[in-house]
C-alpha positions, 0 to 999 in steps of 0.5 A: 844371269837374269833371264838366262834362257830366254836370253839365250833363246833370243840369241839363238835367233840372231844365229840362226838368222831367224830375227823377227820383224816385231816383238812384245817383251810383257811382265810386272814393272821392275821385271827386266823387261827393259833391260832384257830389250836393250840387251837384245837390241845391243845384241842384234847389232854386235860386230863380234861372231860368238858372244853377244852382246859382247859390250866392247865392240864399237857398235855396244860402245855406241849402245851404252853412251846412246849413240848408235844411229840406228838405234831409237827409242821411242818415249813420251813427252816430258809431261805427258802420260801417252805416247802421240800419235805425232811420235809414232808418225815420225817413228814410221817415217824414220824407219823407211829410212836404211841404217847407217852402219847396220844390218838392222835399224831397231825401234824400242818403245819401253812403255808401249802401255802409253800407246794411245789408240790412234798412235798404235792404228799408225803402227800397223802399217810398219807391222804388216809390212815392215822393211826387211831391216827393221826390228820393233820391240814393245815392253808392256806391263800389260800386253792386254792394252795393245790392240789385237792387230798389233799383237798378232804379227808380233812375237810375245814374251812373257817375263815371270818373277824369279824363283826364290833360288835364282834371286839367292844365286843372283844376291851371292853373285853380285852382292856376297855381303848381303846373303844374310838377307836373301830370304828377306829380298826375295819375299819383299820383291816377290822375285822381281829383279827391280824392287831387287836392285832397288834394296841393294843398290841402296847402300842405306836400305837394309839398315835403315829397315831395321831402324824402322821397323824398330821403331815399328815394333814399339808403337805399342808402348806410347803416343812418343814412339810414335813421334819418334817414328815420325821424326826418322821418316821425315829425316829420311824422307828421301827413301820414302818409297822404300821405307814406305814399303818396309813399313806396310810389309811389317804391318802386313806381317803383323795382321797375318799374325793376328789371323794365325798366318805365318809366311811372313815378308819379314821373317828375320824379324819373326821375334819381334813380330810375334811380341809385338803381336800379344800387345795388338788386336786382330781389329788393331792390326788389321785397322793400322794396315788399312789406314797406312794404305789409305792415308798413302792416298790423301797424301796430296791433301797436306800442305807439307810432307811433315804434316802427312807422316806425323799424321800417319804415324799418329794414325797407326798408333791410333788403331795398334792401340785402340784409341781411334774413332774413325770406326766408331759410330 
């Protein structure tokens, strides 16, 4: 279970009717700290007496399909980047209205970092004198962003990464055929349970990674490979993100080598690493990490996705070979 003890100390609460009016659930996106929210909100109005959340209840039925009355969750709206004012107004009249079918009507705000100032002055009220059935629950990346005034009458959580032996135990739970990769998961997502999801649910992932970091290792031996690099991003260009990622982690390795580092992201690929390695410099590697991150940032510039990978991938074998200018004066 992700965040056992801290779930369990949360249900303690519920227990022991010792529920606060307020809470701040903090910690690096893709953490669980929205899962753990909706958890705890599911658990405060389950109608069993023992486990909790039970998930079969009427009450964790109408959580799960988004129907509980007395549940709401407070968003930004389409297209914006804040949360309003206007929102948290509405959110303040509706909370002194009493639940419909429970004994507490919850208000979770998932991103209370797009809180601008003026909507969390509009909370303060409902935070200094809350009616007795109300629970308010705030997820921030960065808690830092919240005025003092809010955090104070709050009660805060702080979500760590996972240690490397929970994300092993989670992976032979839940995902038995991946074990192989634990060590490649962990590292990758330096124990955040998100980025964790992200590559087992994505059935592709593992094995697109080794395609291309297949490709990745050959970007030594001509201008060609690095075309053939660009064409598989561009066919998978719906994993972008992931690959990507895959793509950084393996140059980062690369340029760690270089520097005689060894706690490498890619492990598994050790061998190919350190080959690859004897046909780059220390300057190259270091100059293909740079630029892969940069170019990541003028990707708006180009008219289509083709144009801004083969440019990218070109870059890279520019630098892994030594044949660009773009440090030359």
């Amino acid at each position: 279970m992700i965040h056992k003890k801290l779930k369990q100390s949360l249900n303690k609460l519920i227990d022991n009717g010792q529920v606060f009016h307020a809470y701040i659930f903090e910690g690096p996106e893709g953490i669980g700290k929205r899962t753990l929210a909706r958890d705890f909100a599911m658990a405060l109005h389950c109608e069993r007496q023992d486990v909790k959340p039970c998930g079969v209840c009427p009450s964790c039925i109408k959580h799960k399909t988004g129907n509980h009355p007395d549940y709401f969750e407070i968003q930004p709206e389409k297209d914006k980047k804040n949360i309003s004012v206007d929102k948290i107004r509405a959110m303040c009249d509706e909370m002194y209205i009493r639940p419909i079918l429970s004994d507490w009507k919850i208000f979770f705000i998932p991103v209370a970092d797009l809180l601008e100032a003026p909507a969390q002055n509009a909370m303060l009220k409902v935070f200094e004198e809350p009616p007795e059935y109300a629970v308010i629950i705030l997820a921030a990346s960065n808690a830092s962003r919240l005025l003092d005034t809010i955090k104070s009458r709050a009660v805060m959580y702080r979500l760590n990464p996972l240690s490397k032996d929970e994300i092993k135990q989670y992976v032979s739970e839940e995902y038995p055929d991946k074990q192989s990769f634990s060590d490649f998961i962990y590292d990758f997502s330096g124990g955040i349970i998100g980025k964790v999801e992200i590559l087992l649910k994505n059935k592709e992932a593992l094995d697109k990674r080794k395609e291309l970091l297949k490709l990745l290792s050959g970007l030594h031996k001509g201008r060609f490979e690095a075309l053939k690099m660009a064409d598989f991003l561009t066919e998978n260009q719906e994993n972008e993100a992931l690959l990507y990622e895959f793509a950084l982690s393996y140059l980062r390795d690369l340029a760690l080598l270089k520097q005689g580092g060894e706690n490498l992201i890619n492990s598994d690929f050790k061998e190919s690493l350190y080959t690859f390695s004897k046909e780059v410099s220390a300057k190259g590697a270091a100059r293909a990490l740079f630029v892969m991150a940069e170019k990541r940032k003028d990707k708006s510039k180009y008219a289509n996705y083709n144009l801004w990978i083969t440019d990218l991938v070109i870059s890279i074998w520019e630098e892994i070979n030594d044949k660009s200018n773009r440090n030359k004066v």
